[in-house]
C-alpha positions in Angstrom: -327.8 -55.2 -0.4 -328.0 -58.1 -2.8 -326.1 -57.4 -5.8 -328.6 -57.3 -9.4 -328.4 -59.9 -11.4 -326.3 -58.5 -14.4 -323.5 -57.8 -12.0 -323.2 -61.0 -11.0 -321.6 -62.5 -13.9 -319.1 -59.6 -14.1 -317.9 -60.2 -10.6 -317.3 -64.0 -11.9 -315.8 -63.2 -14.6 -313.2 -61.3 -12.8 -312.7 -63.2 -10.3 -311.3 -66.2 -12.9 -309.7 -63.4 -14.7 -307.8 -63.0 -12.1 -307.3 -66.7 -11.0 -306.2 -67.5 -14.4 -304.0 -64.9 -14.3 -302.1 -66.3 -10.9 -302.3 -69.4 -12.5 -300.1 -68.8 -15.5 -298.0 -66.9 -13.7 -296.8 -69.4 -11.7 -296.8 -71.6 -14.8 -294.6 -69.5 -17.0 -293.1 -67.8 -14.0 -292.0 -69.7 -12.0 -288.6 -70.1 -12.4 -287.0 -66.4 -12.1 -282.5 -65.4 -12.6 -281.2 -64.8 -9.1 -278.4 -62.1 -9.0 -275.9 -64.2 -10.2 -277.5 -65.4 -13.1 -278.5 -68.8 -11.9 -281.9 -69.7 -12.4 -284.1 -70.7 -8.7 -287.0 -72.4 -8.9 -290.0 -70.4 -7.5 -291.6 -73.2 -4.7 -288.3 -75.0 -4.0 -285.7 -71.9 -4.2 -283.7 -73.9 -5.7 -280.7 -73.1 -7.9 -280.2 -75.0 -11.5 -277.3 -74.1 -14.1 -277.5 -72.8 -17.3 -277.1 -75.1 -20.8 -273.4 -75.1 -20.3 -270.9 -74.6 -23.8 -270.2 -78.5 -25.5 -267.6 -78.8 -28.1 -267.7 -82.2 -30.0 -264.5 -84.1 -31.5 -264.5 -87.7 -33.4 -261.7 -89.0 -32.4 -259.6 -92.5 -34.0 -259.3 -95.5 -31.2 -255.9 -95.6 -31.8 -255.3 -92.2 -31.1 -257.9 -92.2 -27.6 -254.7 -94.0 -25.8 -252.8 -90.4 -26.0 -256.0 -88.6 -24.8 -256.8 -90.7 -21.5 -252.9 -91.0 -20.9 -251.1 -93.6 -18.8 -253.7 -94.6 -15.7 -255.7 -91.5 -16.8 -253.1 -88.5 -16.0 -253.1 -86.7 -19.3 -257.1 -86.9 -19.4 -256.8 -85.8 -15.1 -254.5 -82.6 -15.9 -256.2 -81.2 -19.0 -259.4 -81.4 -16.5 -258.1 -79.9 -13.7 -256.3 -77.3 -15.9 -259.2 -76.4 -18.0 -262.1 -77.0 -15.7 -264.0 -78.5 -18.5 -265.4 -82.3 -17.7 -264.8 -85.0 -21.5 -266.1 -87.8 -21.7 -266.1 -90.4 -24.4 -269.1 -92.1 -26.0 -269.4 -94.8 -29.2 -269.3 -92.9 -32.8 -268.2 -96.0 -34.9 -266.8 -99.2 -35.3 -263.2 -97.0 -36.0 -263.9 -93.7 -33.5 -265.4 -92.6 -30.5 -266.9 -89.1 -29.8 -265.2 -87.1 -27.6 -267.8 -84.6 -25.6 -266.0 -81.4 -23.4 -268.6 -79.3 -21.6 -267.4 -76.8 -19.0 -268.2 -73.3 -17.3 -267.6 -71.7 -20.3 -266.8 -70.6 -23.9 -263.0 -69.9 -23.1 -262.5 -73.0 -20.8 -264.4 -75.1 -23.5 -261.7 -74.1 -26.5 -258.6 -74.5 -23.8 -259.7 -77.9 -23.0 -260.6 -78.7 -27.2 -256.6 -77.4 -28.1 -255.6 -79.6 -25.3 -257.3 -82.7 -26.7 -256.3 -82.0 -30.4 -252.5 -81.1 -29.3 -252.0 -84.4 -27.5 -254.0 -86.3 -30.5 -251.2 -85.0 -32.6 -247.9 -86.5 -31.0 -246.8 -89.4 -32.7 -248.2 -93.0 -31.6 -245.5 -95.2 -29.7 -245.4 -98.9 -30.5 -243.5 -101.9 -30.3 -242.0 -104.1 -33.4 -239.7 -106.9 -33.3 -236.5 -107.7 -35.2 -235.0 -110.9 -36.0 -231.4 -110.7 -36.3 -228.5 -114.3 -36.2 -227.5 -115.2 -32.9 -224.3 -114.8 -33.8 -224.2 -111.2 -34.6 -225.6 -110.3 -30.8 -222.0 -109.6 -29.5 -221.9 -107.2 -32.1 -225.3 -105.4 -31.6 -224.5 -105.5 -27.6 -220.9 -104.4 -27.9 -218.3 -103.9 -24.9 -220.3 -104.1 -21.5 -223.6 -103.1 -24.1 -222.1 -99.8 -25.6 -223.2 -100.6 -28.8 -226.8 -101.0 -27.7 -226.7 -97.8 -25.8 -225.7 -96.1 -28.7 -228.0 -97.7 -30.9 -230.8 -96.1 -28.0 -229.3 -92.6 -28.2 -229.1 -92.4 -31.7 -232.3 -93.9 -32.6 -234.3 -92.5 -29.1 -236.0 -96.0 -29.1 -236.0 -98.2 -26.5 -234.0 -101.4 -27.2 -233.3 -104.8 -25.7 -232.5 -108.4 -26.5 -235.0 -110.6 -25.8 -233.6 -112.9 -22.6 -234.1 -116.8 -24.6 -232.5 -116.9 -28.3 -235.4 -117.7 -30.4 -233.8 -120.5 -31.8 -230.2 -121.9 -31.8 -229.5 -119.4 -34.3 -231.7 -116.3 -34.4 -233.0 -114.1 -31.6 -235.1 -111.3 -31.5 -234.3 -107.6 -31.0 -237.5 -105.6 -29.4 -237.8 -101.5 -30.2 -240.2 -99.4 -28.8 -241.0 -96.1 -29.8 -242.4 -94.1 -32.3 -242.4 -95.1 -36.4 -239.4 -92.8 -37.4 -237.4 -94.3 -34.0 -238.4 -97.7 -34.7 -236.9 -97.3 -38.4 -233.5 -95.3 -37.6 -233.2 -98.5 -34.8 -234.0 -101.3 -37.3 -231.5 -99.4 -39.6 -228.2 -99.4 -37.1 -229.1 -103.1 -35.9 -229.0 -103.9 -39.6 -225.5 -102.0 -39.7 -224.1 -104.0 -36.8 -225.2 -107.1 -38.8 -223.4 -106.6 -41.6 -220.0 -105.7 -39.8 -220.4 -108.9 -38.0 -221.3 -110.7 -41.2 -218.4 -108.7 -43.5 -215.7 -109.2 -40.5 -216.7 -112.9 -40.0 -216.6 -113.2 -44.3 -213.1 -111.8 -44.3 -211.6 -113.7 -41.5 -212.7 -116.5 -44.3 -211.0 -115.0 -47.0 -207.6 -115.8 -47.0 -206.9 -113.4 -50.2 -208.3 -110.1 -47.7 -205.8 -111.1 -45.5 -203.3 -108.2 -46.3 -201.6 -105.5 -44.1 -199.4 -102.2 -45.8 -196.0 -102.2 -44.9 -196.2 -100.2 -41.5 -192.6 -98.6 -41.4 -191.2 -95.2 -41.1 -187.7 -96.2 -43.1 -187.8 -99.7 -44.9 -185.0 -101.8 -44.6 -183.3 -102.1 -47.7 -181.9 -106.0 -48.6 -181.2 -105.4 -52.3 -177.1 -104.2 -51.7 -175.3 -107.3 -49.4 -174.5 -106.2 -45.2 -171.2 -105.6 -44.4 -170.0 -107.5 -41.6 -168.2 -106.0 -38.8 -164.4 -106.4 -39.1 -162.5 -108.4 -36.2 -159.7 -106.8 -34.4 -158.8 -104.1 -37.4 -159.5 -107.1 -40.5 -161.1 -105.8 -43.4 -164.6 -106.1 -43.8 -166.4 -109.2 -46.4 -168.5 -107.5 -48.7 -169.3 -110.7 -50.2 -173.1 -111.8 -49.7 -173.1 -114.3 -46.4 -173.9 -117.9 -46.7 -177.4 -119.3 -45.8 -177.7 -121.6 -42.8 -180.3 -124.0 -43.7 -181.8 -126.5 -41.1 -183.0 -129.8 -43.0 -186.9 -129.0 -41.8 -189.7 -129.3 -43.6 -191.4 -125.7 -42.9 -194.8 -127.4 -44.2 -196.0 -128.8 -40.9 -195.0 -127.5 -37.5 -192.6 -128.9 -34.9 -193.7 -129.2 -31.3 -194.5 -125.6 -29.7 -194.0 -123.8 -32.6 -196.1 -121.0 -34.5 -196.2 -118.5 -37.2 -195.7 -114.8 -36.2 -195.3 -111.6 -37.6 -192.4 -109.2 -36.4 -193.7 -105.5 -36.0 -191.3 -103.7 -34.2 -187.0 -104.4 -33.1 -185.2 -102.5 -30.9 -182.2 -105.3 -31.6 -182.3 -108.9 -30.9 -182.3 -108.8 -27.4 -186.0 -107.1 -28.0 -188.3 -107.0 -30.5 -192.0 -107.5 -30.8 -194.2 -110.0 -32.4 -197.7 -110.5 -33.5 -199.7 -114.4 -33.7 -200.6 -114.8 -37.1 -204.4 -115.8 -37.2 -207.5 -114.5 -37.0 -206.7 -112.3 -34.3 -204.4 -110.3 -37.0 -207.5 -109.8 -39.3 -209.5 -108.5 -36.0 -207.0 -106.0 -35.4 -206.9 -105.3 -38.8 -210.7 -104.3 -38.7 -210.3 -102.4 -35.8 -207.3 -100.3 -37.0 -209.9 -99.4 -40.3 -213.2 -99.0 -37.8 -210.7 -96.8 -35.4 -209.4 -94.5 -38.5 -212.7 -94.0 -39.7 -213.6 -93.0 -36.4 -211.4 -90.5 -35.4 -210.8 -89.1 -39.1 -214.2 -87.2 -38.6 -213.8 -83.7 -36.6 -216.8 -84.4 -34.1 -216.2 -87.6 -32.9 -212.2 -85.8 -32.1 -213.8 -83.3 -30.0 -216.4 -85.8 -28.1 -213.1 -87.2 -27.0 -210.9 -84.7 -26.7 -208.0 -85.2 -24.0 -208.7 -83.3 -21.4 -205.7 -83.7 -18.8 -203.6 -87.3 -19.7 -201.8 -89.2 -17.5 -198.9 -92.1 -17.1 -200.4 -95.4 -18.1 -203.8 -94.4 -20.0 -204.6 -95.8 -23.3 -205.7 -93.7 -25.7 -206.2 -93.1 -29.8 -203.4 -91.6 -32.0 -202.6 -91.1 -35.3 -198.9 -92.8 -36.3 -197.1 -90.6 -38.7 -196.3 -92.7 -41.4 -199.5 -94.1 -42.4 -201.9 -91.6 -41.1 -203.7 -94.4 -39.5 -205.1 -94.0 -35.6 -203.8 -96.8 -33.4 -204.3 -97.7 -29.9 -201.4 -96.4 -27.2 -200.5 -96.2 -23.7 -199.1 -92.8 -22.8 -195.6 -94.3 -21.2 -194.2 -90.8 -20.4 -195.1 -87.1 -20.1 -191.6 -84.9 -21.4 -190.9 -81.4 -21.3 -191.2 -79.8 -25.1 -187.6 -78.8 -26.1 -188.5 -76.5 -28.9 -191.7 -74.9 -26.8 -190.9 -74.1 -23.4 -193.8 -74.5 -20.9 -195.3 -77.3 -22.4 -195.0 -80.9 -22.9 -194.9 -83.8 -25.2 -196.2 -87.2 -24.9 -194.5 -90.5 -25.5 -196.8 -93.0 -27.1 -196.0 -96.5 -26.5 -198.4 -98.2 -29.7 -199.8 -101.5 -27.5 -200.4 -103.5 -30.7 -197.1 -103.0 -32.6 -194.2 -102.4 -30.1 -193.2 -99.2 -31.5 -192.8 -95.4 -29.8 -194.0 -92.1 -31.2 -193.9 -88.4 -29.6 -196.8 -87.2 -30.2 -198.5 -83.6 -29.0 -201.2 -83.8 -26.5 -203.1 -81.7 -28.7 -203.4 -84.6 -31.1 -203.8 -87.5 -28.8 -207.5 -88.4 -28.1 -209.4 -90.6 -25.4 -209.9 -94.4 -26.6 -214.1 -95.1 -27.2 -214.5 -98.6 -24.7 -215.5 -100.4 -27.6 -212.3 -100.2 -28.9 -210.7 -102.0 -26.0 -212.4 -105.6 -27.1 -209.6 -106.8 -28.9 -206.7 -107.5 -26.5 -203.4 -106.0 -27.2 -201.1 -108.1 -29.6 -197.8 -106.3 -29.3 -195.5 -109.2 -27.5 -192.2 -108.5 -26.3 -189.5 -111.5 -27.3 -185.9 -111.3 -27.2 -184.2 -113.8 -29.6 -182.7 -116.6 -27.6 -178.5 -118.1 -27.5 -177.3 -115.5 -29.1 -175.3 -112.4 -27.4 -173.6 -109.4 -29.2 -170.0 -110.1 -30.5 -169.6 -106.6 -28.4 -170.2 -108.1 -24.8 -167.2 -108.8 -23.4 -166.5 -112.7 -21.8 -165.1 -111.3 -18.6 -168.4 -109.5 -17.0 -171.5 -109.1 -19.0 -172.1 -105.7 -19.9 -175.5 -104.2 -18.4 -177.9 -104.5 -20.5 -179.9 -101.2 -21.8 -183.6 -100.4 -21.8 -183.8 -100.6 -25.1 -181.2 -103.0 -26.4 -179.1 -100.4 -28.6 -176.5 -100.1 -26.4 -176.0 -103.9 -26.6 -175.7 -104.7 -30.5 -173.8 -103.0 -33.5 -176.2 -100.8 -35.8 -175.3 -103.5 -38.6 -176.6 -106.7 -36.6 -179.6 -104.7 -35.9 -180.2 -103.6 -39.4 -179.5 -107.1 -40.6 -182.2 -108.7 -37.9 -184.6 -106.8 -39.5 -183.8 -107.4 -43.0 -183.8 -111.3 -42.1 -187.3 -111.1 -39.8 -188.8 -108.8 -42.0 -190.0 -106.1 -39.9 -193.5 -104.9 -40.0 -193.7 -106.0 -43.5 -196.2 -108.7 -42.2 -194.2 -111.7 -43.9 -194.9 -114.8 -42.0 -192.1 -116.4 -39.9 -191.9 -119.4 -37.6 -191.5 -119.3 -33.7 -190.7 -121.2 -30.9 -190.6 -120.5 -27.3 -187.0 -121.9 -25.4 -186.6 -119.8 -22.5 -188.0 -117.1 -20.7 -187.1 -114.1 -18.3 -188.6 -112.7 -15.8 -190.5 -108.9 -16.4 -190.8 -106.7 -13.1 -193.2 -103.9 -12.5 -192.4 -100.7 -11.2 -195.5 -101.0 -8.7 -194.6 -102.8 -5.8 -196.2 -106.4 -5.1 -197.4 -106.5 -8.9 -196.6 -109.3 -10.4 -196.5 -109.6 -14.5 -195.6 -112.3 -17.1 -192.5 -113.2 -18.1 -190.6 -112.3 -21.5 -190.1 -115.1 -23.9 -187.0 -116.0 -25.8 -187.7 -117.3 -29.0 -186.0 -119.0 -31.9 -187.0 -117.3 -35.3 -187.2 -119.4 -38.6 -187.8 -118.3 -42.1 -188.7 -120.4 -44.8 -185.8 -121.4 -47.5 -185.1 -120.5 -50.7 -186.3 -124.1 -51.7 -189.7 -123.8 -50.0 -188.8 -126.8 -48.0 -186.1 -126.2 -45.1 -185.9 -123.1 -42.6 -183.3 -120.6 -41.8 -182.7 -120.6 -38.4 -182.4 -116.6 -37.9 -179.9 -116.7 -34.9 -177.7 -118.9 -36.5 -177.5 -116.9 -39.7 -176.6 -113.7 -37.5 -173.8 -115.7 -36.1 -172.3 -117.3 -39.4 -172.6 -113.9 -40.7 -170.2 -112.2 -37.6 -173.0 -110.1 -36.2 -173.6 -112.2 -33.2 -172.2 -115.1 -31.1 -173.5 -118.5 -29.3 -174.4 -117.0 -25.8 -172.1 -118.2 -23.2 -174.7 -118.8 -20.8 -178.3 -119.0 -20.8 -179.7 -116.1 -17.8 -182.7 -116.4 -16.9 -184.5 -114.1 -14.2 -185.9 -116.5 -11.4 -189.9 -117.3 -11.9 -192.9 -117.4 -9.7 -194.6 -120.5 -9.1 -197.4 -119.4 -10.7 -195.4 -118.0 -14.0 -193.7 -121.3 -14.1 -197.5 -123.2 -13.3 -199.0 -120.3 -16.2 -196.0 -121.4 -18.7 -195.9 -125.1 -18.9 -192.4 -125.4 -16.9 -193.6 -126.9 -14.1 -194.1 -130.9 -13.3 -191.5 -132.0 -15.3 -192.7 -130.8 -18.4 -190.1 -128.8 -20.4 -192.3 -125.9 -21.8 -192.7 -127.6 -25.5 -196.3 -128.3 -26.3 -198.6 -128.2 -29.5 -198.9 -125.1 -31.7 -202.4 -124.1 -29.8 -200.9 -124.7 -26.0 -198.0 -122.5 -27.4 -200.4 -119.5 -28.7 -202.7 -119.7 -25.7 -199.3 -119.2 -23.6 -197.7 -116.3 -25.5 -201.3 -114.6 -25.6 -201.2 -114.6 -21.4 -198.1 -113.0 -21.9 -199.5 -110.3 -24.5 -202.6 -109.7 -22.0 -200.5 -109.0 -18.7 -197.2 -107.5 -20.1 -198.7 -105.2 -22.7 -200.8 -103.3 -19.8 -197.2 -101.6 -18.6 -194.9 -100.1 -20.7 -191.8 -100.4 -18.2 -188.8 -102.6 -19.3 -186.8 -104.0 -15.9 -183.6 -105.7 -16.9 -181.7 -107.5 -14.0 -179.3 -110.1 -13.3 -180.8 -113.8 -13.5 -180.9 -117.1 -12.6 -181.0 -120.8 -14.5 -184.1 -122.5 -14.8 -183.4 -126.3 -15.6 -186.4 -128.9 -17.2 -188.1 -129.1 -14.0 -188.6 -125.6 -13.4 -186.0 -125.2 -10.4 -183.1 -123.0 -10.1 -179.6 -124.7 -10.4 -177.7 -124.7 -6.9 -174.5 -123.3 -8.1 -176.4 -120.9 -9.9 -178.7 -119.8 -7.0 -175.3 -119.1 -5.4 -173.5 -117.4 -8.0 -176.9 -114.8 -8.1 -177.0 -114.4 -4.2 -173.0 -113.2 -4.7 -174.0 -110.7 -7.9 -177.2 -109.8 -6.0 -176.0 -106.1 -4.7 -174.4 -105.1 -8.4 -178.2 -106.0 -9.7 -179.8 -102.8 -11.5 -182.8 -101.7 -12.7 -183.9 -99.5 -15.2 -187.1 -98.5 -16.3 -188.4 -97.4 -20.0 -190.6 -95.0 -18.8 -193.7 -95.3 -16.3 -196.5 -97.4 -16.1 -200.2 -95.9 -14.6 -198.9 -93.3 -13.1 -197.0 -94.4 -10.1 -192.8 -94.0 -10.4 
């Protein structure tokens, strides 16, 4: 049956009806959500992500270094951590855009704090300083602990650049942040000015001045009785001077000026060299007080458990001034049972101290630059009135035994003791120093004649002499002398013919050995001797006349010396 003719285009129309229909379907369908949200294509069944969450920053170049990191690993962990993907794209001549897209909201805003946080550390850089050449030793400091400091304090990284930028200026590098680089700049400056101030004084002969440094001055306003002989009465009357016709302006062969800090008596005493060594140790005594007079720097060095032979900082009682000392011997506390007290052997001055350990604190190395300036002398062709001719008497540790309190008292009224009035020197003989350790070999002990200037400013005084026209002392009957190595004798000039006199400088260069090897121990060894003649050789009948004393030789020690007995 054919279908009527108005029913035909109903049948059409429906039939596009429903083509169209299928058609925009497909158009406007044909992506559908799968069950997990994800959108799938409707031919290819393919799945496609939603528009993921962006967060947008604008971020300095200056400040993208701390974003990416070194070799990427800041930029790598916030990634990883987050899950979100940044990426950086051109804003401006003077920022960049930083883009962070990830799986979500949350992951987004993790990955944004991240980004901002490290945006907001402070920017590391490097500047440059140009400081003398001459002030380096005092930036770097012993073995570079002054430049280690100048790191912890500051948190900077610091070095000297390895080629002086000129003969004299070199450049200091600092890396680290703004405020490191300027706490840095401001110690290097410090160190420059103590170099500059210490090398200014060391100019100045009017700064060159020391404080008397004695417990008990010795008083030469009333005139020194002098000892009576066999019952006689005592002269009150003021003793004679013994000038020398020497003119004290210009310096005989090996002699030099020195400064007497410390006597036992005559047969020991110590000196210092006058120069600018005294002014350096000067400086370090104020830099050392100003140290330890603050309560924390005490407790970062507190003693912890001392021992025989360590040096160490400590205040001397009658200046209130902190010193360096060698702890010479540990002693039993008589007023406080159970514990001890230390004997403090002060290696620039000569003189002892008992001291609590409580107050005795560890040396800082930079102190240690200077080397110690205490040297031990014993004044030379004079013996006690005392000593009897028959058999020398044994000499003491400490000389007191030896010499009448009035000779003693009267040698340091003439030398001046540690009231840093300078006094001429000159090395005649020496004898020999032995260390308690066994095989250790140390420098001999010189014996000196002392001068002082006259009253006319023209002559000296020849010290020795005056003690024995005043009756405190006598010519020594013989000069005994402890027999010396080959390489003392080779180290002191007495070898080759040579007779130990030499210029001013050889002099000081000799006596500072001595200092630098002898003021390490604080053990006095006092034996029988031996004569050394011009060529440096022992005398035959000598050598003989020791070999026959040799088993009534004995040895005493002062105290210990690092810690072995």
């Amino acid at each position: 049956m054919k279908p009527s003719a108005p029913a035909i285009p109903l049948i059409l129309g429906l039939s596009l009806l429903g083509a169209s229909g299928a058609y925009l379907y497909m158009l406007f369908k044909k992506r559908r959500s799968n069950a997990a949200g994800d959108l799938v294509d409707f031919f290819t069944r393919s799945t496609s992500k939603q528009d993921a969450p962006v967060a947008e920053i604008v971020i300095p170049n200056s400040l993208i270094p701390l974003v990416i990191g070194r070799k990427g690993y800041t930029m790598q962990h916030i990634q990883q951590s987050t899950g979100a993907s940044i990426n950086f794209v051109d804003h401006d001549e003077s920022s960049q855009l930083c883009r962070i897209q990830g799986p979500s909201q949350a992951a987004v805003e993790k990955a944004k704090e991240m980004v901002l946080k490290e945006t907001s550390r402070p920017i590391t850089i490097t500047e440059e300083v140009i400081v003398p050449q001459a002030a380096c030793g005092k930036i770097l400091g012993r073995c570079g602990d002054e430049l280690q400091e100048i790191c912890r304090k500051s948190m900077a990284k610091v070095w000297l650049e390895g080629r002086a930028r000129s003969e004299t200026e070199r450049r200091v590098m600092i890396t680290g942040t703004a405020s490191q680089i300027k706490v840095a700049k401001e110690l290097i400056a410090q160190k420059v000015r103590e170099d500059h101030d210490s090398k200014k004084m060391l100019a100045d002969p009017t700064r060159q001045t020391r404080e008397p440094r004695i417990r008990t001055p010795p008083t030469s306003s009333a005139p020194t009785p002098v000892p009576s002989d066999g019952g006689m009465k005592l002269n009150t009357t003021s003793p004679k001077i013994c000038v020398e016709k020497r003119n004290s302006s210009s310096f005989a062969a090996g002699q030099m000026e020195v400064f007497v800090s410390t006597i036992v008596s005559p047969s020991k005493f110590y000196v210092q060299l006058v120069g600018p060594q005294s002014t350096e140790l000067d400086l370090l005594v104020l830099s050392m007080t100003e140290y330890y007079n603050q309560n924390q720097n005490r407790e970062l060095h507190r003693l912890r458990k001392p021992y025989l032979g360590q040096i160490v900082a400590a205040e001397f009682n009658a200046d209130n001034k902190w010193y360096r000392a060698e702890i010479s011997a540990i002693l039993p506390n008589e007023y406080k049972p159970g514990e001890v007290v230390l004997d403090l052997f002060f290696v620039d001055y000569g003189d002892n101290q008992y001291t609590n350990p409580n107050e005795v604190y560890e040396l800082k190395p930079d102190f240690l630059a200077l080397r110690f300036q205490a040297i031990e002398c014993f004044l030379a062709r004079v013996e006690p009135t005392q000593q009897s001719n028959l058999m020398p008497a044994p000499a003491s540790a400490t000389g007191e035994e030896e010499w009448d309190p009035v000779a003693v008292t009267r040698f340091e009224e003439l030398t001046y003791v540690a009231q840093w009035k300078k006094i001429v020197s000159k090395i005649v003989t020496y004898r020999n120093s032995k260390s308690p350790l066994h095989g250790r070999e140390t420098s001999p002990i010189p014996g000196v004649e002392l001068y002082d200037t006259a009253p006319n400013g023209m002559d000296q005084i020849n010290i020795a002499q005056q003690l024995i026209a005043e009756g405190l002392a006598r010519p020594a009957s013989s000069e005994r002398l402890d027999e010396l190595s080959r390489s003392q004798l080779f180290r002191l000039g007495l070898t080759n013919g040579t007779d130990g006199s030499s210029s001013q400088s050889s002099s000081i260069d000799k006596v500072d050995d001595v200092s630098a090897s002898s003021s390490t121990s604080a053990s006095t060894v006092i034996s029988s001797g031996v004569h050394i003649n011009g060529t440096g050789q022992t005398s035959p009948k000598v050598e003989q006349q020791q070999q026959q004393q040799q088993p009534q030789q004995s040895v005493r020690y002062r105290s210990l010396a690092n810690g072995a007995h």
